[in-house]
MARGU-889268 format. One line per field, with one value per residue (C-alpha): residue in one letter; residue number from 1; z, x, y negated. Coordinates in nm, 2 decimals, padded with zeros to 4 digits. Each point is the difference from the previous one (the first is absolute). Layout:
residues N
rest: c(A,...)
nr: c(NUM,...)
zz: c(Z,...)
xx: c(X,...)
yy: c(Y,...)
END
This chain:
residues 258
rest: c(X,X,X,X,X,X,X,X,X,X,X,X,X,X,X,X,X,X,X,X,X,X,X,X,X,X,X,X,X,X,X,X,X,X,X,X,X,X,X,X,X,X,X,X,X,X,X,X,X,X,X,X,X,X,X,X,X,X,X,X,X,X,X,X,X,X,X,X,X,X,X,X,X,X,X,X,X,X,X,X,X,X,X,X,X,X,X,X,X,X,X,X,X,X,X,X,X,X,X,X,X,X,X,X,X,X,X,X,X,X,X,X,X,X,X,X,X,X,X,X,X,X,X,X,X,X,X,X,X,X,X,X,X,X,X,X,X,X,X,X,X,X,X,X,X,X,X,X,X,X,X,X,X,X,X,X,X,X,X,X,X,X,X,X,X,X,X,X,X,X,X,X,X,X,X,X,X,X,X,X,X,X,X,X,X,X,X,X,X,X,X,X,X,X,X,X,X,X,X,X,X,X,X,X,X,X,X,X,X,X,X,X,X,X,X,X,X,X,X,X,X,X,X,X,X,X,X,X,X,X,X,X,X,X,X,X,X,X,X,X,X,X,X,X,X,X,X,X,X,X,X,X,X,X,X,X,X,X)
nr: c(1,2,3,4,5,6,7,8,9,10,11,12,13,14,15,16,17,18,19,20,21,22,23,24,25,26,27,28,29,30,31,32,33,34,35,36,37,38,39,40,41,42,43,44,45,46,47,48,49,50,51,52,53,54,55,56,57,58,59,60,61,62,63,64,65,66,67,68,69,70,71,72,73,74,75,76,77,78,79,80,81,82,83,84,85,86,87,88,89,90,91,92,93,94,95,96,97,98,99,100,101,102,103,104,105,106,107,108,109,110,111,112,113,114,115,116,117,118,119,120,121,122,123,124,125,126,127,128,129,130,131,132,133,134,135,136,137,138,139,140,141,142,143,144,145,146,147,148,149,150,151,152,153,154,155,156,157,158,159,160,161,162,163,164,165,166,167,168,169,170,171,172,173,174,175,176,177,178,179,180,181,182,183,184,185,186,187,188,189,190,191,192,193,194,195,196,197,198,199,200,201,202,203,204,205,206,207,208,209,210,211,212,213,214,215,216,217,218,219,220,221,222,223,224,225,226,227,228,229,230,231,232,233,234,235,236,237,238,239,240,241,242,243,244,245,246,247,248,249,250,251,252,253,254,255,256,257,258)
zz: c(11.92,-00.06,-00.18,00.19,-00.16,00.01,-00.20,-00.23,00.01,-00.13,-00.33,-00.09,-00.35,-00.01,00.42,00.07,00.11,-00.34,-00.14,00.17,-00.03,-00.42,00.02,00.20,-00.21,-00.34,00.17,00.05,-00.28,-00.29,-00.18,00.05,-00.28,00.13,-00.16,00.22,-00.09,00.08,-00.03,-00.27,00.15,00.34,00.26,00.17,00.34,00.28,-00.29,-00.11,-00.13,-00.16,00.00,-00.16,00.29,-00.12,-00.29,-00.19,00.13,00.34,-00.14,-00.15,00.13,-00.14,-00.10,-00.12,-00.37,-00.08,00.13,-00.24,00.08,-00.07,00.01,00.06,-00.11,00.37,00.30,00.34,00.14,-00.35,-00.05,00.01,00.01,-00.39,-00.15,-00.16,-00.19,-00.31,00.16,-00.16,00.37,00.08,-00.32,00.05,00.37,-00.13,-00.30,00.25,00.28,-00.38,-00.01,00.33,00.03,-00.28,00.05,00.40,-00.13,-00.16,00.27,00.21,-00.27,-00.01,00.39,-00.04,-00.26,00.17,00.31,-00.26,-00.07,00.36,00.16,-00.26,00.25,00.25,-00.23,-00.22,00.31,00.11,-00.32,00.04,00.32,-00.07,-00.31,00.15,00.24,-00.25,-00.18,00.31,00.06,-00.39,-00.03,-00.18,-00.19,-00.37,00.01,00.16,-00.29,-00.11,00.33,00.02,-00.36,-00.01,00.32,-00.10,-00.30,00.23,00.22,-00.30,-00.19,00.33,00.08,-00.32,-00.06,00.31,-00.08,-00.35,00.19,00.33,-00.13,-00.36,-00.13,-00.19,00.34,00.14,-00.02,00.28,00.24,00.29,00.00,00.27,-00.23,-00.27,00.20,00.10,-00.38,-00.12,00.31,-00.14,-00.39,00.03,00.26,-00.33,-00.28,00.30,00.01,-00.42,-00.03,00.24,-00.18,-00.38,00.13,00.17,-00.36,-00.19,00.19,00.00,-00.41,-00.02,00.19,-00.18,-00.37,00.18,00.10,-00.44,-00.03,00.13,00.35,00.02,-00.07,00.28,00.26,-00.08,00.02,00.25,00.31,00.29,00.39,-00.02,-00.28,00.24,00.29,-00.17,-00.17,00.34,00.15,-00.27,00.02,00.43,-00.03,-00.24,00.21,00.35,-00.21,-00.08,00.36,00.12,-00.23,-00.03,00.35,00.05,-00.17,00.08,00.23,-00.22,-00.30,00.19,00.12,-00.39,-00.08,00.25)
xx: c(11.24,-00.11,-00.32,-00.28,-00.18,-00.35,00.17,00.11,-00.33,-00.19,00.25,-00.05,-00.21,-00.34,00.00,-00.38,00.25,00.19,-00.31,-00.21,00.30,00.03,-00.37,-00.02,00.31,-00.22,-00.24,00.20,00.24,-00.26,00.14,00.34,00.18,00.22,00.31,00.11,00.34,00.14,00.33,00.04,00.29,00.04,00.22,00.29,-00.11,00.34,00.21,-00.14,-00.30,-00.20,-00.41,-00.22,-00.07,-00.33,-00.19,-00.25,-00.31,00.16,00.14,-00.30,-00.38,-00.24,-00.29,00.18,-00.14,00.16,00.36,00.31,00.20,00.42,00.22,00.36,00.30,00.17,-00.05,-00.15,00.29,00.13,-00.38,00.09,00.37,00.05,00.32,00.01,-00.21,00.03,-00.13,-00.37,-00.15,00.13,-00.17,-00.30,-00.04,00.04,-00.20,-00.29,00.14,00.00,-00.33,-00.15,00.17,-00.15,-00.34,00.05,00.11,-00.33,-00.22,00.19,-00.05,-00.38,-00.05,00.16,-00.21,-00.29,00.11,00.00,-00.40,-00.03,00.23,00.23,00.14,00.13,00.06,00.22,00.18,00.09,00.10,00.24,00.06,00.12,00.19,00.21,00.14,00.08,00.17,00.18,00.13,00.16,00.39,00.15,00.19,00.08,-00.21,-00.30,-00.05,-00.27,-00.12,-00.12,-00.09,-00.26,-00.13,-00.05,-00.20,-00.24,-00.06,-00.04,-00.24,-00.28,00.01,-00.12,-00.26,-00.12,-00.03,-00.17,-00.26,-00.07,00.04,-00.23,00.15,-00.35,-00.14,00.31,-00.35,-00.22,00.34,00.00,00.37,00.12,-00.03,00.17,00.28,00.01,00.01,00.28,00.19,-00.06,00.08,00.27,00.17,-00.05,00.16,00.27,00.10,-00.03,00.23,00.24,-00.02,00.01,00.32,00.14,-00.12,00.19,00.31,-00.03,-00.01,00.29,00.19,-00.12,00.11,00.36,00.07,-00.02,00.26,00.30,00.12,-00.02,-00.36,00.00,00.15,-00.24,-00.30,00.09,-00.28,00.17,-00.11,-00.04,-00.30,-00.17,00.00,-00.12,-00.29,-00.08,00.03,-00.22,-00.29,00.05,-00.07,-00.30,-00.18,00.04,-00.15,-00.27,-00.01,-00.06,-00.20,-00.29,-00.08,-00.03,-00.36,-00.08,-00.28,-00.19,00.01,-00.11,-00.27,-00.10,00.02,-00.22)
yy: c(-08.61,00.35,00.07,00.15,00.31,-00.21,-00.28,00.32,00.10,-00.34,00.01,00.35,00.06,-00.04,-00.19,-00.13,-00.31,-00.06,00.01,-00.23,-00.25,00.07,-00.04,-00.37,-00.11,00.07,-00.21,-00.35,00.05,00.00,-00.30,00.13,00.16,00.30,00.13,00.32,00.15,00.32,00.20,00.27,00.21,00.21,-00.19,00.14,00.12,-00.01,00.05,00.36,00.05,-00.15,-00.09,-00.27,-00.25,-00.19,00.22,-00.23,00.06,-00.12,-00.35,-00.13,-00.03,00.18,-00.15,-00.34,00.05,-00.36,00.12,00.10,00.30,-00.08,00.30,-00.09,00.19,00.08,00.14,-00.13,-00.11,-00.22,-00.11,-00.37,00.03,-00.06,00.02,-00.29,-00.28,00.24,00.30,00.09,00.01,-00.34,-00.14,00.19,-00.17,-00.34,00.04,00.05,-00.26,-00.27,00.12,-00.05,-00.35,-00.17,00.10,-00.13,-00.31,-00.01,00.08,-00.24,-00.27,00.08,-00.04,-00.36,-00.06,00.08,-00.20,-00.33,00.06,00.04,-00.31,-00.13,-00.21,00.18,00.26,-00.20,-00.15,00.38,00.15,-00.31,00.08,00.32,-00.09,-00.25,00.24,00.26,-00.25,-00.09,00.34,00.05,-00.10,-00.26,00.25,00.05,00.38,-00.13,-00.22,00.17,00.09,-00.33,-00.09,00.31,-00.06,-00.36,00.12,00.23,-00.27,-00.26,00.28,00.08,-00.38,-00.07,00.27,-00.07,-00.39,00.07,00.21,-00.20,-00.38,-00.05,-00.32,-00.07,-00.08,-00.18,-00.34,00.18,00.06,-00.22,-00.19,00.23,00.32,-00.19,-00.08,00.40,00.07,-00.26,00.13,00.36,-00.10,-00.20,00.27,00.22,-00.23,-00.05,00.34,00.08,-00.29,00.19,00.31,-00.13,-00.13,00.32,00.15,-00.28,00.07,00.38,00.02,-00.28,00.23,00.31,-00.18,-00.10,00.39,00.09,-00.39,-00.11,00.05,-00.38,00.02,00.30,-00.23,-00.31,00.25,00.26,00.00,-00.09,-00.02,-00.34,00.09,00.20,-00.26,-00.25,00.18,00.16,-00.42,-00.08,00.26,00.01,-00.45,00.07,00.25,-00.19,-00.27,00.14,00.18,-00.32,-00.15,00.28,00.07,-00.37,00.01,00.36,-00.11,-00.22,00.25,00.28,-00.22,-00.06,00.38,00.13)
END
């Protein structure tokens, strides 16, 4: 495919046509937070000269007062082709990837929550939903261990915010019997699941304390594949428990909250 002087045209400096489209992505990317980064040195151009590809004011968007401007120390053609895990522009990309997780974890978190106000019902039976097939797709080996333990822990952690917000235990009197069954369903899933994970903990730290003993106490405490299943059994039986059990009122209780 060749490229056509018009297209060459539209991505020239200072187009009408990269403008406008800078000027509508402003627009829908306000709550967005933009890290744009750029390479430092001239690229190697058919092996003899040599020119710099993408200058700065051409790899970010003007007007983006909220964005963060990243130089990295290579050319255009090595921009994301790091060295290795040492390298300072490999650490400064995941520094900002780190960055960007965590706070999506959070917004994520907050939408759930906010489904809970609005229909704790089916939002608690989707949530579920969801993490019984993540928990599905994790294998019953010795590394994903902790795969499973902290994603346990999330799940564990918005379940109960979301419970301690939604469900007020000082009106538990004024419920009609088909919330309360919607809210035993709901706690006990929760105790369920912390009793899973004190005991992935429990075995975690045994092992932990038999790697500084003996190799005897390695061997007794070493986490196995057989661990993994049957914490992944274990969590997989709770939550199609409670799949079961909370839809099974979801009629009657949104009938109560609304």
């Amino acid at each position: 495919m060749y490229t056509t002087n018009v297209i060459l045209k539209v991505l020239q400096p200072y187009s009408p046509e990269l403008e406008n489209i800078q000027k509508l992505y402003l627009e829908v990317s306000k709550k967005v937070k933009n890290v744009f980064f750029y390479a430092e040195y001239e690229a190697l151009v058919r092996n003899r000269r040599r020119r710099l590809n993408v200058r700065a004011h051409s790899a970010v968007i003007p007007g983006d007062c909220s964005a963060v401007w990243e130089v990295l120390h290579s050319d255009h053609q090595t921009l994301v082709k790091f060295s290795s895990r040492d390298s300072d522009n490999y650490k400064t990309v995941l520094s900002y990837l780190k960055e960007h997780f965590k706070k999506a974890s959070r917004a994520v978190d907050d939408k759930w929550l906010d489904a809970m106000r609005q229909d704790p019902v089916k939002a608690v039976s989707e949530i579920s939903h969801l993490f019984f097939e993540k928990t599905m797709t994790i294998n019953e080996k010795t590394k994903e261990y902790k795969v499973l333990r902290d994603s346990l822990e999330a799940h564990i952690s918005i379940l109960d915010e979301g419970h301690l917000q939604t469900v007020k235990d000082g009106h538990m009197d004024q419920m009609p019997d088909a919330l309360k069954e919607f809210n035993d369903a709901w706690k006990h899933y929760i105790v369920t699941l912390r009793n899973i994970l004190a005991k992935m903990d429990g075995l975690k730290r045994s092992r932990d304390q038999g790697v500084k003993g003996s190799i005897e106490k390695i061997k007794g405490t070493k986490i196995d594949t057989g661990d993994v299943a049957d914490y992944k059994q274990e969590i997989l039986q709770a939550t199609r428990i409670c799949k079961v059990r909370v839809p099974r009122e979801a009629r009657f209780v949104l009938s109560y909250l609304q």
